[in-house]
C-alpha positions in Angstrom: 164.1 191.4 33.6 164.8 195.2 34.3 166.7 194.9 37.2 168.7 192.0 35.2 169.3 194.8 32.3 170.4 197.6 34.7 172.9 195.1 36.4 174.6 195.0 32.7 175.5 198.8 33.6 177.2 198.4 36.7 176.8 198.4 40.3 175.2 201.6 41.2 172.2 201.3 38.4 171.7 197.5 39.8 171.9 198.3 43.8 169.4 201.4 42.3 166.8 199.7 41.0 167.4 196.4 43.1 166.7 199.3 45.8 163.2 200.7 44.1 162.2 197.2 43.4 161.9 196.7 47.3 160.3 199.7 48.0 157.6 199.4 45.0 157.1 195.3 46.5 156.9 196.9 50.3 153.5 199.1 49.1 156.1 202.4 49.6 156.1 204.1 45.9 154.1 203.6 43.0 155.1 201.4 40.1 154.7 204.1 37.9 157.2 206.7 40.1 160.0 203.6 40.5 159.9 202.8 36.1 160.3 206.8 35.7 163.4 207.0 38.0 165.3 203.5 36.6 164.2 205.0 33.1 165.9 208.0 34.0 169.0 206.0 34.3 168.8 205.1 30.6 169.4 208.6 29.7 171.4 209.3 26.6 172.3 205.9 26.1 171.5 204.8 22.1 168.5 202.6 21.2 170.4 199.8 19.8 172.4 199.5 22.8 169.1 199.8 25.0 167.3 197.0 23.2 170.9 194.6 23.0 170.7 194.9 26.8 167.4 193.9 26.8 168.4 190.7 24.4 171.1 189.4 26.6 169.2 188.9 29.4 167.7 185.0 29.1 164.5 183.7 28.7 163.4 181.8 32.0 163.0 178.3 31.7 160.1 176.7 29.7 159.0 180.2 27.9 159.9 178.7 23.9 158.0 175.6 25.0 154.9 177.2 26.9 154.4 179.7 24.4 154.6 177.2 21.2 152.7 174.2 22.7 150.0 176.7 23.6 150.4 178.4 19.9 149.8 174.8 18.6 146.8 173.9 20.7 145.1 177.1 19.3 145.5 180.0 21.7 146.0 183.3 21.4 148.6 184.7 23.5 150.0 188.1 24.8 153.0 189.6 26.5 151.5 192.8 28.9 154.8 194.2 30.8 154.8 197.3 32.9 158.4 197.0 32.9 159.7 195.9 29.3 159.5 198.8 26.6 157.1 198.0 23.4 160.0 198.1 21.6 161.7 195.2 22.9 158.8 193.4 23.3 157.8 193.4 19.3 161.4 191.7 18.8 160.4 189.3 21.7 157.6 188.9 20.1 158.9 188.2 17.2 161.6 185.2 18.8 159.2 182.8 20.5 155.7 183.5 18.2 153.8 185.5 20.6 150.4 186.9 19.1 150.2 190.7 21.1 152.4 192.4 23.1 151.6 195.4 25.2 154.1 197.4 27.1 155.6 200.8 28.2 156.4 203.6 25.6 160.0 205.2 26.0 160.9 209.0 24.7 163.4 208.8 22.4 165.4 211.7 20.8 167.9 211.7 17.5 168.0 208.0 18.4 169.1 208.4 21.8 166.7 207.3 25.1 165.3 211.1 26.7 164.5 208.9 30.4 161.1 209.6 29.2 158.2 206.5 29.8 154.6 206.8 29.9 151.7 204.3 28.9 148.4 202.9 30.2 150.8 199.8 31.9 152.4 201.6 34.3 149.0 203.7 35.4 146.9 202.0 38.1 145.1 199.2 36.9 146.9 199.8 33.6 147.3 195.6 32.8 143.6 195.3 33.2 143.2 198.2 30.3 145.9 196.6 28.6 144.3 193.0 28.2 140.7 194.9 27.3 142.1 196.7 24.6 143.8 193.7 23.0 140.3 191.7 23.4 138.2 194.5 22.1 140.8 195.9 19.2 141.4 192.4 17.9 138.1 191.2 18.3 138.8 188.5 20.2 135.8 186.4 22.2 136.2 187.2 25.9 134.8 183.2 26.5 138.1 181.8 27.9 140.9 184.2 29.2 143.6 183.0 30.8 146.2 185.5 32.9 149.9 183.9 33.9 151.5 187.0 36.6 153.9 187.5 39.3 153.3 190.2 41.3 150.4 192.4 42.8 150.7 194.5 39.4 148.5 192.5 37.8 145.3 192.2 39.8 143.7 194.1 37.4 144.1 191.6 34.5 143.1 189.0 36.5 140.1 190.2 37.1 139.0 189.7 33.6 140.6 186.2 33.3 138.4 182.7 34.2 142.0 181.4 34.8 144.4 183.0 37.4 147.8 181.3 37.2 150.6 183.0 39.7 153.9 182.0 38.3 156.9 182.6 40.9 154.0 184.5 42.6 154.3 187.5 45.8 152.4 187.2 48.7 148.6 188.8 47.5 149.3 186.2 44.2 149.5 183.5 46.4 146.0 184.1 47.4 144.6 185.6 44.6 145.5 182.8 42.3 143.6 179.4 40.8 146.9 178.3 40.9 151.0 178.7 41.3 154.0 177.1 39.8 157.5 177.7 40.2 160.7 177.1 38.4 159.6 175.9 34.6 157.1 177.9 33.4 156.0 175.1 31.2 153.8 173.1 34.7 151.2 175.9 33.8 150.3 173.9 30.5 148.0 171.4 31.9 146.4 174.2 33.8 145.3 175.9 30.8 144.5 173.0 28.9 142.4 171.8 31.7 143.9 168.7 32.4 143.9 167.0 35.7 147.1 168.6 37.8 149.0 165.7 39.4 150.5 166.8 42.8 152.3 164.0 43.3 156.0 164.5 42.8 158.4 160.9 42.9 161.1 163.5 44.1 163.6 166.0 44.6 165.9 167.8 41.7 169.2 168.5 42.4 168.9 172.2 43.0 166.0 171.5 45.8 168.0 168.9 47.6 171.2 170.9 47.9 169.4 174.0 48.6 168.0 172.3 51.7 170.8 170.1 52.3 172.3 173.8 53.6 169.0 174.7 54.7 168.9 172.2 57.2 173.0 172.7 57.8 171.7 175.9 59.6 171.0 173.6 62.4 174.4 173.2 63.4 174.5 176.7 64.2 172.1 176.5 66.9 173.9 173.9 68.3 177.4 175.4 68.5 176.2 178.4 70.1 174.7 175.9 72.7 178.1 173.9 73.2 181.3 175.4 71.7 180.9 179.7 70.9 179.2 182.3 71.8 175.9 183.8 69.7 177.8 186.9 69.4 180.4 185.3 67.5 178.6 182.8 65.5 176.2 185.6 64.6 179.5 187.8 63.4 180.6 184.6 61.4 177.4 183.9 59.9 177.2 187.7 58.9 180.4 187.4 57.2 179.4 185.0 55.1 175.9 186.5 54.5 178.2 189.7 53.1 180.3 187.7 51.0 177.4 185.7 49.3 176.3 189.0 48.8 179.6 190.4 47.3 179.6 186.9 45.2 175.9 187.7 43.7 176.3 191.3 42.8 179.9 190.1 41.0 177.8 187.8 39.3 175.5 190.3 38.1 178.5 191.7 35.7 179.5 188.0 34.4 181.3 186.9 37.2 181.5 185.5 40.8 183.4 184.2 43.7 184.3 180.8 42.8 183.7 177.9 45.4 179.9 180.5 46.2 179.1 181.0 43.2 179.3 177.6 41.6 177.2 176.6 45.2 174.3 178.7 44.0 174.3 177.5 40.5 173.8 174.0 42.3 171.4 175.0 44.9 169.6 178.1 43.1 166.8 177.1 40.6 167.0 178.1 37.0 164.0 180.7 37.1 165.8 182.2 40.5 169.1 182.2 38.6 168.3 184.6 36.2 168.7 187.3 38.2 169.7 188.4 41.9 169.0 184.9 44.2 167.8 186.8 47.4 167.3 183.8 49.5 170.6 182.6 50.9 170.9 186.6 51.9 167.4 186.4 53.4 168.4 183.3 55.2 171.5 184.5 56.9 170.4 186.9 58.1 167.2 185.7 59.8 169.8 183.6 61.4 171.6 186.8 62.6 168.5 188.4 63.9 167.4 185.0 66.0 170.9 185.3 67.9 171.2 188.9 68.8 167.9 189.9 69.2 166.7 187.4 71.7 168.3 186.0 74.7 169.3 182.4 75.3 167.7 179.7 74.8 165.2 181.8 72.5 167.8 182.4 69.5 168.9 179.0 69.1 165.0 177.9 69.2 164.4 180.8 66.7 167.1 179.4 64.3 165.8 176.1 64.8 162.6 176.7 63.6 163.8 178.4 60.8 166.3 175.8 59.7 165.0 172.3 60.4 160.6 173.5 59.9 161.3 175.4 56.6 163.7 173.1 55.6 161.3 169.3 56.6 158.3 172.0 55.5 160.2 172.5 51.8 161.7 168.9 51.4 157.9 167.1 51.9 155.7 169.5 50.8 157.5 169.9 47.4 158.7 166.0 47.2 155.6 164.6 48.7 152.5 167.3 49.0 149.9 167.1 47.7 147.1 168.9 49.4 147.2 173.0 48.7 146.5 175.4 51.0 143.5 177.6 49.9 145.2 180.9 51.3 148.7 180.2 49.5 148.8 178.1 46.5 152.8 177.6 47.0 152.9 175.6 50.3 151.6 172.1 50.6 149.4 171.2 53.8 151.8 167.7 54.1 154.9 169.9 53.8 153.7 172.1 57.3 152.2 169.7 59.1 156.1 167.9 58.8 157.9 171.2 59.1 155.9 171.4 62.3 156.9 168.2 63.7 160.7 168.9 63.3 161.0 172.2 64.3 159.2 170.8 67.6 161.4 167.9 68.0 164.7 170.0 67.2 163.5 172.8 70.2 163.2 170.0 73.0 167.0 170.2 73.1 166.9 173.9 74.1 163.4 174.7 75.6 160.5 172.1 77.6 157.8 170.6 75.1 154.6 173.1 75.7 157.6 176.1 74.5 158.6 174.0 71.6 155.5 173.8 70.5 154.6 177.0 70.8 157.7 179.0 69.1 157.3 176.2 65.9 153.3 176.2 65.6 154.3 180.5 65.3 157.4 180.0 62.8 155.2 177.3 60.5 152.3 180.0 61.3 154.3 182.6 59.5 156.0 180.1 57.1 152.6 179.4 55.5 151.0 182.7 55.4 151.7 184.8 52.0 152.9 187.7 53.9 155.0 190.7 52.4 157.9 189.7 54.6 160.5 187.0 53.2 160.0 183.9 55.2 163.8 183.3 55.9 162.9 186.8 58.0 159.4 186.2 58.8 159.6 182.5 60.7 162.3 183.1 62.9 161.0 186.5 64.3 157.9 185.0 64.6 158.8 181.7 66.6 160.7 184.5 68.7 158.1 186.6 70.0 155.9 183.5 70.3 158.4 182.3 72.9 158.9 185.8 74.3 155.1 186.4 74.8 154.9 182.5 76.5 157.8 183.5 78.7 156.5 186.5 80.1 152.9 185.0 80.2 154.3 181.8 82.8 156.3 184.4 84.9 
C-alpha cells in the first residue's frame, strides 16, 4: 500500500520507493532504513492530507468479507503493518471491524509530518513483538493463532502462529507457509476454519486465461526469429513494447494510462495485482530480451520457448486443474510442472534434438518451481539457457 500512496505524489516519490522496495526484497537494506527514507518524503506535508492518501488507495479484494465472516465466527483479529502508520490503521480499523491494530509511529510537528518513524514493527523481528504484545496486553489465550503475511517481514510472527497462511506470498513465504492463496483474500477462510481445502478448480477466470493467452503468444517470437527477422530486431521490438507497458503502468499510477495497454492489463492483470504496479508483463519482456541477445542461436529461441509455452501450460493446468502442492512452494501445483514440462519439451524439438530439449525445459520448470528471490519471467529463461550452454560445451 505504501508504494500505491507515494505513486499519488508523482513520479519521482513512486520510481523512489518502487526503487527501495526492490532493494529491501533483494536482502540489500533493511526494512527499517528503506521506511525512514520513503518517510522522509512525507516531509512537511499536513496530516489530513497524509491519511486521505492513505484512504484512496483500495482495499484488495475479499478484505470486508474475510475480516467480517471471520468477526462472525468468533475471532479476534489484528492488522500488524511495518509499513502503514498507526494512525491510519485505527481509521482502517475502524472501516472493516478489525479488533487490534499495530503499526509504525510517525513524528509529527504543528500538524505537519517531521519524516520522523520509529516503532517496534520496523525493528528486526518487530511483527513477532507486535503480535506478543497484543496477546499478552489483551489477555488473549495463545491456544489458536493464526498469521495471514506476504513477505519475509513476517517470519517472526509466524513463529508464534499454529497457522501460517502466505497470501500473494515471496519466495521464503512460499516455503515457510501451511499454505498460500492468491487473488481474493477471502480462499484463506476455510483454512482458518479448518475446513477441508478443495484443490480442484472447474476452471479459468477471465483474467488467467488472457494473461496466458499472451503468455503463450510469446511463442511466436521464437518462431519469427527462426523464419522471418533477426533476434536483434525482434529483441529491439519486444523491448519497445516492454518500455511502453512500462510508460502505460507508471501513467496509471497517477489515474491514467495508455489506452489499448492499459485496458489489456485490466483484462489480463488480477484484481489483488491491480492495485498497484503489475510487474509481470515487464518481467516477462524482458526475460524474452535477455534469451535473444544473450545466447546464440538456437539457444534464445529455446530459452524463450521455455519461458512462454512451460510457464504458460505450467500456469493454465496447475491453477485450472492442480491439485497436488509442492511441499517447497505452496503456489505451484505438481500437475501444473509436470505439463509445463511436457510443452516446453515438445515446443524445443523444433529448434534443438530431443536429449537438449529436455534438458534446457527440465532447467526452466526447475527454476519455475523453486521459490527463488528472482522473478520467474527472469529466472526460467536464464536458467533453460545455461542448461543448454553447459550441455553444449559438455558434448563438444
Amino acid at each position: 500500500m505504501l508504494v500505491e500512496v507515494m505513486g499519488k505524489m508523482g513520479a519521482w516519490p513512486f520510481i523512489k520507493a518502487a526503487f527501495l522496495g526492490l532493494l529491501y526484497e533483494a536482502g540489500l537494506i533493511s526494512l527499517r532504513k528503506a521506511l525512514r527514507t520513503i518517510y522522509g518524503l512525507f516531509k512537511g506535508m499536513p496530516l489530513d492530507r497524509f491519511i486521505s492518501l492513505f484512504e484512496e488507495v483500495p482495499l484488495m479484494p475479499g478484505v470486508e468479507k474475510t475480516f467480517g465472516e471471520l468477526k462472525g465466527t468468533g475471532f479476534k483479529t489484528a492488522l500488524i503493518s511495518s509499513g502503514i502508520p498507526r494512525i491510519a490503521l485505527e481509521r482502517l480499523r475502524q472501516k472493516i471491524g478489525v479488533d487490534y491494530v499495530s503499526g509504525l509511529e510517525i513524528g509529527l510537528s504543528d500538524g505537519l509530518l517531521t519524516g520522523e518513524v520509529w516503532g517496534d514493527v520496523i525493528e528486526p523481528y518487530g511483527k513477532g513483538i507486535a503480535l506478543r504484545r497484543i496477546v499478552d496486553d489483551k489477555g488473549l489465550a495463545p491456544c489458536y493463532c493464526v498469521g495471514v503475511a506476504d513477505d519475509r517481514n513476517n517470519l517472526s510472527m509466524f513463529q508464534l502462529c499454529d497457522l501460517r497462511v502466505a497470501y500473494n506470498p515471496d519466495f521464503i513465504l512460499s516455503v515457510r507457509s501451511d499454505y498460500a492463496v492468491k487473488g481474493d483474500l477471502s480462499k484463506m477462510i476455510p483454512m482458518v476454519k479448518g475446513e477441508s481445502v478443495e484443490l480442484r478448480r472447474s476452471g479459468l477466470p477471465r483474467s488467467s486465461i488472457v494473461r496466458e493467452a499472451i503468455h503463450l503468444s510469446g511463442f511466436l517470437v521464437a518462431l519469427a526469429c527462426r523464419h522471418l527477422v533477426s533476434r536483434h530486431l525482434a529483441a529491439l521490438l519486444v523491448l519497445f513494447v516492454t518500455l511502453l507497458y512500462t510508460s502505460s503502468e507508471i501513467k496509471r499510477m497517477f489515474g491514467t494510462s495508455l489506452p489499448v495497454i492499459g485496458r489489456v492489463t485490466s483484462w489480463a492483470a488480477e484484481k489483488s495485482e491491480f492495485q498497484g504496479f503489475v510487474f509481470s508483463p515487464m518481467y516477462y519482456g524482458l526475460g524474452i530480451v535477455l534469451s535473444l541477445m544473450l545466447f546464440p542461436e538456437p539457444i534464445g529461441y529455446v530459452s524463450v520457448t521455455v519461458l512462454t509455452l512451460g510457464d504458460g501450460f505450467a500456469a493454465i493446468f496447475g491453477e485450472g486443474y492442480g491439485r497436488t502442492r509442492l511441499p517447497f512452494n505452496k503456489t505451484k501445483k505438481l500437475e501444473g510442472t509436470l505439463t509445463g514440462l511436457l510443452f516446453a519439451s515438445l515446443g524445443s524439438l523444433l529448434f534443438v534434438d530431443p536429449f537438449r530439449a529436455l534438458i534446457a525445459s527440465l532447467a526452466g520448470m526447475i527454476a519455475e518451481v523453486l521459490p527463488l528471490p528472482v522473478n520467474d519471467n527472469l529466472a526460467i529463461p536464464l536458467a533453460s539457457g545455461l542448461a543448454l550452454m553447459a550441455s553444449v560445451h559438455a558434448y563438444l
